[in-house]
N, C-alpha and C positions, 0 to 999 in steps of 0.2 A: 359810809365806812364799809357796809357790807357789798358793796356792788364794787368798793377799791381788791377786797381780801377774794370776792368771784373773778376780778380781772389778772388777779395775782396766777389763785390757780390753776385758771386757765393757761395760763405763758408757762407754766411750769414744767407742762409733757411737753411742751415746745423747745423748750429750754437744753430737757432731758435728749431729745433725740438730738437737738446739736451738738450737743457733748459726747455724745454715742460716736456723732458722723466723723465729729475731731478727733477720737480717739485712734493711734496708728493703730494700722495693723500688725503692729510689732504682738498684738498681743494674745495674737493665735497661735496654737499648737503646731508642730510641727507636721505636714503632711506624710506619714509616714510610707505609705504604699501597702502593699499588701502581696507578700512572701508566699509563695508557692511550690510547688514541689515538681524541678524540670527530669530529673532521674534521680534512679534507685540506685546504690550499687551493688552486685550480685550477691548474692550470700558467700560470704568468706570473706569478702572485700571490705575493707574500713579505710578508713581515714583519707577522707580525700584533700589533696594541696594544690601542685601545680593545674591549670586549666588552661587550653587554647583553641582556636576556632580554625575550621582550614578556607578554604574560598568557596565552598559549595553549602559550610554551616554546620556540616560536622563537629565535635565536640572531642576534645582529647582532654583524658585526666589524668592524671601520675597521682600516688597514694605514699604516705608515710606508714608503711605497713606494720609500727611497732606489736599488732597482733601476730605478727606471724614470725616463727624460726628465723634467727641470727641470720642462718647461713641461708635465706629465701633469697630469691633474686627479682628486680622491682616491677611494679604492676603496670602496664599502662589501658585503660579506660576508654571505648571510642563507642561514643553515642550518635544518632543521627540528629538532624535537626529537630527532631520533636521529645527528644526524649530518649527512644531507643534506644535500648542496650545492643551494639553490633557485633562486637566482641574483647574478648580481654586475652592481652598480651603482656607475654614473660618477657621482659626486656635482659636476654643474652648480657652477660660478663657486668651487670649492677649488683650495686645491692637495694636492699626492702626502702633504703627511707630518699625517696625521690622528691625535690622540693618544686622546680618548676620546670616551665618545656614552653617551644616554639616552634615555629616554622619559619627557618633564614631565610630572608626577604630578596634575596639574590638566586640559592642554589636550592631551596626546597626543601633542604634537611630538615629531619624534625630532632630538634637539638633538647636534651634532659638533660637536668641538673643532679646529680648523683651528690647529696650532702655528705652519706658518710664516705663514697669512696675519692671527695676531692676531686671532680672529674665532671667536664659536659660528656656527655658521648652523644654521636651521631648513631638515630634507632630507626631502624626497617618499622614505621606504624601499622605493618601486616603482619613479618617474620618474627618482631624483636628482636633479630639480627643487630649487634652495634660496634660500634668503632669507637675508640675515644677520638672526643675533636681538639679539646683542651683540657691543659693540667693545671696546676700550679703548686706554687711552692708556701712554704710557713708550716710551724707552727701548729695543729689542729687548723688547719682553714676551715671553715663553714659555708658552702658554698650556696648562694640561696635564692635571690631571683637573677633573668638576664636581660636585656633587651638590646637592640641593634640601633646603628646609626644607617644612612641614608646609604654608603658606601659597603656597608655590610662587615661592617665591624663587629665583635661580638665583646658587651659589657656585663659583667656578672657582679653580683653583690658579695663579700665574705664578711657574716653574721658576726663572726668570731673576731677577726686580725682587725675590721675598719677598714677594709678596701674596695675599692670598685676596681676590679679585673679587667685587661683590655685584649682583647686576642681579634688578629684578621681575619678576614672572610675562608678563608682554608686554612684555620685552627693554628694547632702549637701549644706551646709552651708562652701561658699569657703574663703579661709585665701589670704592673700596680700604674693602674692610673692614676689614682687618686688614694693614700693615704691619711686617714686624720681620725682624732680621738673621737668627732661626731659621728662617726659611724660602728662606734664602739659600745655593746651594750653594757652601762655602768648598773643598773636595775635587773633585776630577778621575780619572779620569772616572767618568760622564760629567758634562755641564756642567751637570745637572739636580738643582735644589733641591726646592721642595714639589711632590709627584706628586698620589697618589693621599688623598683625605680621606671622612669620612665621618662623621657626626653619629648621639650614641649613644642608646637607646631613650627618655627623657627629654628629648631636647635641651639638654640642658645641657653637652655639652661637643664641641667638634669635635677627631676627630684630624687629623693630617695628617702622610703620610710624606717626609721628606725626603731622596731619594736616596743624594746626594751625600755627605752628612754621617752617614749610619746611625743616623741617629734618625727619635723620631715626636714630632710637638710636640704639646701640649691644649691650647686655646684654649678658656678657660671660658666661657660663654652665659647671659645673666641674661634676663627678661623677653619678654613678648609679641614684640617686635621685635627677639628675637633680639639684643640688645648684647655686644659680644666684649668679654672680660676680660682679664688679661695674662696672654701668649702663654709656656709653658713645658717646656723639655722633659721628655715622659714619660718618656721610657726611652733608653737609647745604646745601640749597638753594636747595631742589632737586623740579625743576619745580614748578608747582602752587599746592599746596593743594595737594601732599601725600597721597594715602588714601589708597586702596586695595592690598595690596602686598603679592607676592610669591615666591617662591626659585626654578629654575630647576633643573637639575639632574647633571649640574656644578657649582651652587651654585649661578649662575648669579639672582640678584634681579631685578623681572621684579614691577614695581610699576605704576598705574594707576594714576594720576595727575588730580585733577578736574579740579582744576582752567584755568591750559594750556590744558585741552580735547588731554591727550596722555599717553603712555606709556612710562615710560623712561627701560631700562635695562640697568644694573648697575653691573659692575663685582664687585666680592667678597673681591677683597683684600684692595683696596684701594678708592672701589667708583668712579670709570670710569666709564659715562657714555661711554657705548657701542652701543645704539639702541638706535631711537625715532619713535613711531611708532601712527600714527593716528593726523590727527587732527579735526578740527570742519571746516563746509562748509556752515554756516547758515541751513534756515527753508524750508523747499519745500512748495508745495501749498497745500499740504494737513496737515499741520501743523507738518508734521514731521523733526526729524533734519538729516541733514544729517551729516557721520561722528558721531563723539562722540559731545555728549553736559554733560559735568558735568562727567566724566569718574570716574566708583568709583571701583567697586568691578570686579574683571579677576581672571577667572579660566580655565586652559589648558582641548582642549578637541579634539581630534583627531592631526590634522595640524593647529588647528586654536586656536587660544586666545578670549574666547568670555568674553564682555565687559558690564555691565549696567551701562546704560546714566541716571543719576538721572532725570537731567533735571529739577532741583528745582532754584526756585527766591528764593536767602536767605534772603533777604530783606523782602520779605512779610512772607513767611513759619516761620522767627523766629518771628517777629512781631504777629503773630498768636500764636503762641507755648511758647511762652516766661514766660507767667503766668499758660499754664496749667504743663509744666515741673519746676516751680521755680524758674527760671533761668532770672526774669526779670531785677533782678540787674544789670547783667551781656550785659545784650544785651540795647546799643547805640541806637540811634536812626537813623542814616544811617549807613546802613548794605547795600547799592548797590554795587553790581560786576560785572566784565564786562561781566558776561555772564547771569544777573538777565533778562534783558531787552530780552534776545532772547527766555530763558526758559519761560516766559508767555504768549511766543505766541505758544507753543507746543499742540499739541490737541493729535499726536499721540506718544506713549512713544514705546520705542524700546529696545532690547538688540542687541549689534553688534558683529562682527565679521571679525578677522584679520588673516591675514597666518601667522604664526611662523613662523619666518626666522629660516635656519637651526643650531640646539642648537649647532654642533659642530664648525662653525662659530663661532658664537659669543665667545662661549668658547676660541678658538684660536686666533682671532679677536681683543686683548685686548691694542694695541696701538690706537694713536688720527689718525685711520683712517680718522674720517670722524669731519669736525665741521659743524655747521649749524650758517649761515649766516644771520637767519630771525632770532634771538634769542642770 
C-alpha cells in the first residue's frame, strides 16, 4: 500500500508539468514594449498631432496649439533622425490647430491639414510659405487625417459632417467621396468622428478610425478609379479613442488609442488584435510623461514606431474652443477623462518611441496567443 501512495507521488510532478506544457500560451501577458523618449518639443511648443517622415528620416510635426493666441498661426516641427530639434516653422496664412501632414507621393508637397481653417494648404517645410491645395464645403467641416492613392489623389477625413474628401493630384475644390453616418462621431468626448485612414496593400479597401465611437469602418474600393463600396464597420470597441492609423506591408492595422495611451495591431481579416504596445506611466518631475499620454498620430520609421502624445485636457481645450470653432452646441459641460487631470500637469511635450516587433511575426502570429489580463 505504501509503495502504491510512493508510486502515486512520484507521477504527480510528472503529471504537473504536463499540464503546465498543455496549457496555451493564451495565457501570458501581453508584450508590451517599452516607450521612450525620440524628441522634446521646444519650450513654448505643446501639443503635438500630425507626424510624418521624408525619405532621408527626418521627422515633421504639426501641433494643435490650443496654448497659444486665437489669432497664432500653426507650428510645424522638423527633427532629424535621432531626435534632433532642426528647427520650428510659422506656417504662413494657418491657423494654431493643425491636425495632420504629408508628403504627395507624386509632387513632393508637404500638404497640412488646417482643422479650424477647413483647408489642406501646400507649406514651404523651410519658409512656411503656403498655398491652399484644397477646400471644402459644409457645415463646420472638421478636417482631420489625409492619405493618397497610387495616382496621387488626395483623401481627407471630416471629423464632423462623416466624410471622406477626394481632391486630384493638383488640388481644388474637393467632392465627398464617401458620406455615411459611420463616420459620424455619435459619443463625446471628444467631438471627433473619422480620424485617421489608410488604404491597405492591394487597394481595395480603406480603413478609417473613428474616434468617438471606438470603431474602424472598411470602405471597399473597386476599379482603376478607385470607386468606394458600402461603408461597414470592421471591428468595435477597439481600445479608447482610435485615432492615428496605418497599414504594414502585411496589411496588419497598427492603430494608436488615446484614450487607453497604446497601440493596438489588428490583423486584417477579421480584426484580431495581435499586439498591445505602450502604455502610460504618469508624470516625472520635470513635468514630463512618461510613456504615451493621449497616443494620437504613428508613423514607421527605421525599427521603431514613433508616436505624438497629444497630451491635451479635453475638458478645458474644448471648453476654450467650443465657440471659436462653432461647435458650442455640441460640447456638455463635463467633458473630464481619465487622463484630463494628468495632461495639465505636463510642462514638457514629447514624441516617443517603440521597437516594432518583428512585421513577420505578427503577420504569422494571428491566433489568441496572447490575452491581457489588465483589460
Amino acid at each position: 500500500m505504501r509503495m502504491i501512495k510512493a508510486e502515486r507521488m512520484s507521477i504527480l510532478p510528472m503529471l504537473m508539468l504536463l499540464v503546465l506544457l498543455a496549457t496555451p500560451l493564451a495565457a501570458r501577458a501581453w508584450e508590451r514594449g517599452k516607450v521612450e523618449t525620440f524628441a522634446t518639443l521646444p519650450a513654448g511648443e505643446a501639443h503635438p498631432e500630425g507626424i510624418t517622415v521624408d525619405r532621408e528620416g527626418n521627422v515633421y510635426v504639426v501641433t494643435v496649439a490650443a496654448n497659444k493666441p486665437r489669432t497664432s498661426e500653426g507650428t510645424l516641427l522638423v527633427f532629424d533622425p535621432r531626435g534632433k530639434h532642426l528647427r520650428t516653422v510659422t506656417i504662413k496664412g494657418s491657423s494654431r490647430l493643425l491636425l495632420d501632414l504629408g508628403f504627395h507621393p507624386r509632387t513632393g508637397q508637404l500638404l497640412v491639414v488646417d482643422y479650424k481653417g477647413a483647408k489642406v494648404l501646400s507649406v514651404d517645410p523651410r519658409t512656411g510659405a503656403s498655398s491652399v491645395f484644397m477646400t471644402v464645403t459644409g457645415k463646420n467641416p472638421g478636417l482631420d487625417g489625409l492619405t493618397f492613392d497610387p495616382a496621387g489623389n488626395v483623401y481627407v477625413t471630416d471629423a464632423h459632417q462623416g466624410i471622406i474628401w477626394k481632391v486630384g493630384p493638383d488640388g481644388g475644390e474637393a467632392s465627398a467621396w464617401v458620406t455615411t453616418p459611420l463616420l459620424k462621431p455619435t459619443r463625446i468626448p471628444p467631438t471627433i468622428g473619422a480620424n485617421g485612414l489608410a488604404f491597405n496593400n492591394k487597394k481595395t479597401a480603406l480603413f478609417v478610425a473613428n474616434t468617438a465611437n471606438d470603431i474602424v469602418v472598411r470602405i471597399p474600393v473597386s476599379g482603376p478609379t478607385f470607386e468606394p463600396g458600402t461603408p461597414e464597420v470592421f471591428v468595435n470597441r477597439i481600445g479608447g479613442g482610435p485615432d492615428g492609423l496605418i497599414i504594414d506591408e502585411h496589411d496588419n492595422l497598427w492603430i494608436a488609442c488615446n484614450q487607453s495611451n497604446e497601440i493596438l495591431v489588428l490583423e486584417p481579416t477579421q480584426g484580431r488584435v495581435i499586439a498591445k504596445l505602450g502604455d502610460f506611466g504618469g508624470i516625472d518631475r520635470n513635468g514630463t510623461p512618461i510613456g504615451f499620454l493621449w497616443s494620437n498620430s504613428l508613423v514607421f520609421h527605421g525599427d521603431d514606431i514613433l508616436v505624438t502624445n497629444l497630451s491635451l485636457d479635453v475638458e478645458t481645450a474644448l471648453s476654450q474652443l467650443s465657440d471659436e470653432l462653432g461647435l458650442a452646441h455640441l460640447v456638455p459641460r463635463n467633458l473630464r477623462t481619465i487622463d484630463g487631470p494628468w495632461a495639465r500637469q505636463v510642462k514638457t511635450h514629447t514624441i516617443s518611441k517603440i521597437k516594432r516587433p518583428i512585421p513577420e511575426r505578427l503577420a504569422l502570429d494571428r491566433g489568441p496567443r496572447q490575452q491581457d489580463p489588465g483589460r
